[in-house]
N, C-alpha and C positions, 0 to 999 in steps of 0.2 A: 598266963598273963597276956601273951599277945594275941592271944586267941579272943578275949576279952576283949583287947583293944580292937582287933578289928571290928569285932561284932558292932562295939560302940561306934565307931566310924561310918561302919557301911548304915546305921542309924541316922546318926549325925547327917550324913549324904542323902537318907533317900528321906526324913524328913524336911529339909530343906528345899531339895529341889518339890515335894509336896506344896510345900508353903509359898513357891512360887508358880507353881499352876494354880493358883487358886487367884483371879481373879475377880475386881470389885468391879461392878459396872453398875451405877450410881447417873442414870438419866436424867433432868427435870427437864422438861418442856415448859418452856417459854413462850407463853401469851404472844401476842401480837402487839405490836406499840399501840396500835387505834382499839387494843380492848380496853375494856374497862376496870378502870383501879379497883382494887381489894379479891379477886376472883383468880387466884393463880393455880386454884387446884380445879378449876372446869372443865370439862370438857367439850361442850356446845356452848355456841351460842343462836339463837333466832334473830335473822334480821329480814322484820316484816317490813321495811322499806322493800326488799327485793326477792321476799318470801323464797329467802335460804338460809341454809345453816350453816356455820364457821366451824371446823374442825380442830380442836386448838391439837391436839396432838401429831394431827398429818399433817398438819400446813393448809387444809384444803377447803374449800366451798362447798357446798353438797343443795345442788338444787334439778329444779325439777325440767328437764328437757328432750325431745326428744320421745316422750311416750315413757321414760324413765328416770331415774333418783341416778344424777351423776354426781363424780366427784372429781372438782376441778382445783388447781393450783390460782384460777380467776373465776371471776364472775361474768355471766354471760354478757358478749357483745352490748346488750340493750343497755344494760347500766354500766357501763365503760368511765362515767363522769360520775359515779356513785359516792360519796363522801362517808368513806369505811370510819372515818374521826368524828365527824357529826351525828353519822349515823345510829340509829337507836339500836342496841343492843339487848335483845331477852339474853339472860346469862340464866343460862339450865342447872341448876344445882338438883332440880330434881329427878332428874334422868340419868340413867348409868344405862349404857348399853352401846349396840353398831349403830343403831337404821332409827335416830331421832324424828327422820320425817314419819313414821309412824302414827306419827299424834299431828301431824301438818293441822289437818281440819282443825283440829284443837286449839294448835298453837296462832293459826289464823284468827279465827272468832277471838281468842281471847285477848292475843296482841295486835289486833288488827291497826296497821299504819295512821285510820282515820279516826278509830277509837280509843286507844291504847297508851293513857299519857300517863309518864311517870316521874320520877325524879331524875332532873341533870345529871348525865354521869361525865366525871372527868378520865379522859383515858390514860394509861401508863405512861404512853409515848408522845412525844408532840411532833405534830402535823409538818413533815418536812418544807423546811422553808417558815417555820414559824418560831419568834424564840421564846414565847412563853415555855414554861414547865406543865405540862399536862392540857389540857381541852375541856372546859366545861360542853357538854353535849349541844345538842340541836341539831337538825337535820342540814345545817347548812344551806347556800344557795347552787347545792346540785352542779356546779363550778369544777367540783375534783373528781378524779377519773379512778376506778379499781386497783390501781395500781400505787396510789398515796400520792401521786404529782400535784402540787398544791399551784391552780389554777386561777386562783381568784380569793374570795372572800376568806381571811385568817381566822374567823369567830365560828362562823356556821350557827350563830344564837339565833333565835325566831319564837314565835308562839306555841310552836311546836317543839318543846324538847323532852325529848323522852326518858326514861330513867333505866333502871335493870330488872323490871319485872318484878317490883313490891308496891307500885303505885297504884290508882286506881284508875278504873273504868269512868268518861267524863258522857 
């Protein structure tokens, strides 16, 4: 009988401490405020304003400098006042993979900055410094910096707003 009992014991003990090694790790990654509403399972995004791509799961930029496809936490120096809230967003649903610039040539010609008009998108987050709920899209007046410091104009609305890559070619 107590030979029972132990067995049951040393049981009880080494399943337990089992049931606490076992570990749930349970990530989501969270969009950026200036992306665009409805897109929380993305991965890229194309922004042909500054012909680069937004990494939503590293945090990162991924554009082209240097002779090479870097991947930065900012966007380069030139667009420092770039308006990431206004800004037009291709939102890639149809891409899974590392190295989205890939298809650059592609995603150029198709969403080109000059050619490429789509539907307003409102982003998740609002534009720091702004109390609306959300941003209907537009390019903005180029007033805010890489970094979301809200500069100037609260709207960024213009003739030019772009959508998430289901619009058409004008």
């Amino acid at each position: 009988m107590k030979t029972i009992r132990l067995i049951m014991s040393g049981l009880v003990l080494i399943l337990a401490s089992a049931a606490q090694a076992q570990i749930s790790f349970n990530m989501t990654i969270a969009p950026p405020p200036w992306g665009p509403v409805g897109y929380n399972q993305v991965q890229y995004y194309y922004l042909p304003d500054v012909e680069s791509y937004y990494d939503v799961q590293s945090s990162m930029f991924i554009y082209y400098a240097g002779g090479t496809w870097v991947h930065r936490s900012y966007l380069p120096p030139r667009y420092k006042n770039y308006d990431l809230y206004g800004g037009y967003k291709v939102v890639m649903t149809d891409y899974h993979g590392n190295t989205p610039y890939t298809h650059f040539k592609e995603h150029k010609t198709k969403y080109g900055k000059n050619y490429y008009h789509g539907k307003p998108q409102r982003t998740i987050g609002e534009r720091p410094g702004d109390g609306s709920h959300g941003h209907n899209g537009g390019h903005g007046d180029g007033k805010h910096d890489g970094n979301n410091h809200d500069k100037g104009d609260k709207h960024g609305n213009n003739k030019n707003d772009h959508g998430n890559g289901e619009g058409k070619k004008k």
